[in-house]
N, C-alpha and C positions, 0 to 999 in steps of 0.2 A: 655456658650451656643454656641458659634460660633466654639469651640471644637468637640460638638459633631453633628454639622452640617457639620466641615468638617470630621470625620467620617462617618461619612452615605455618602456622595457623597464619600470618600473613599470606601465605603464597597459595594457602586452602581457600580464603577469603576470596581472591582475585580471581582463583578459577571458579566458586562458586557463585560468583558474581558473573562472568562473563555466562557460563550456562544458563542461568536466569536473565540476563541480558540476549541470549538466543532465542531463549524459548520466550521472549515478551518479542521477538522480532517476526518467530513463526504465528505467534497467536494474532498479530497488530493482519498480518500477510493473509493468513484464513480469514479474519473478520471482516478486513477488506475485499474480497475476495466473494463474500456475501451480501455485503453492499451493494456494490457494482453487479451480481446478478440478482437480486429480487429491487434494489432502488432505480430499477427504469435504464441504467448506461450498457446492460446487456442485450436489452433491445434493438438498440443501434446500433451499436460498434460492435457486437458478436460474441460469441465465447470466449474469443483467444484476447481479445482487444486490439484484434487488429483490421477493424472498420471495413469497408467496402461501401463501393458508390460513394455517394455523397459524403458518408460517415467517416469522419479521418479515421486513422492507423492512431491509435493511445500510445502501443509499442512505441513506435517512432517518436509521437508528440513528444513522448515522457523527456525524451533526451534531449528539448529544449528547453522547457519548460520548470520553470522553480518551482518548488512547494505553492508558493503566494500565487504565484500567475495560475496556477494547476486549480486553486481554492477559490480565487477569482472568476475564472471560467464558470465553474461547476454552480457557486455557487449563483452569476450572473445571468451567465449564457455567452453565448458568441455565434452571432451570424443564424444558423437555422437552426442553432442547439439552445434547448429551452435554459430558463434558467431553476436550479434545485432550489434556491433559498428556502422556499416554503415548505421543502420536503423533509420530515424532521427526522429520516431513516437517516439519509444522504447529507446531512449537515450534523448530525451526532457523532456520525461514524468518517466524515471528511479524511482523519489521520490517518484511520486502518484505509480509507480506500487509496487513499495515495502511498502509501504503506505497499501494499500488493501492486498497482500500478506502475511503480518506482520499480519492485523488485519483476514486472514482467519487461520491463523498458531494459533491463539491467542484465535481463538473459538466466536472472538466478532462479526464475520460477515460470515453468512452460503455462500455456494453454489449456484452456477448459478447467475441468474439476480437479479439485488440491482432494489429497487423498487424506 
């Protein structure tokens, strides 16, 4: 009996873990979200992240690009895209914004403002 009591408090564990493993996924996705429009990448590439003119498509990017090469970029530059390094919003918050990036590249999170 005391088997399958700890069972269940195991099994209460595992979902209460995965919910807080949600909700640290929507917070990482909103904070990112807030980076990328007050640290300067909504400027150019637009509300949704899907660029225009000269500015690439993120959406798109995101589906080639690794975590490293994405943090590289950002934190570099490449080509006519300046580089963040010195931006201390944009390099604090790198995780969340590739966090949100990731999940727009990925289809799980539309366009413009997260409610």
């Amino acid at each position: 009996m005391s088997k399958k009591i700890i069972t269940a408090v195991g099994a209460g564990a595992v979902l209460l873990f995965a919910a807080q493993s949600a909700f640290a996924v929507e917070e990482a996705i909103s904070k990112g979200r807030k980076v990328y429009e007050r640290g300067g990448c909504e400027a150019c590439h637009g509300p949704g992240a899907e660029g225009g003119g000269a500015f690439p498509n993120l959406v798109n990017g995101l589906k080639a690009l690794s975590k490293e090469q994405f943090a590289a970029t950002v934190t570099n530059g490449k080509g006519a895209m300046r580089a963040f390094k010195d931006n201390k919003m944009v390099m604090d918050g790198m995780d969340n914004l590739y966090a949100y990036l990731k999940a727009r590249s990925d289809g799980t999170v539309p366009g413009g403002k997260l409610e």
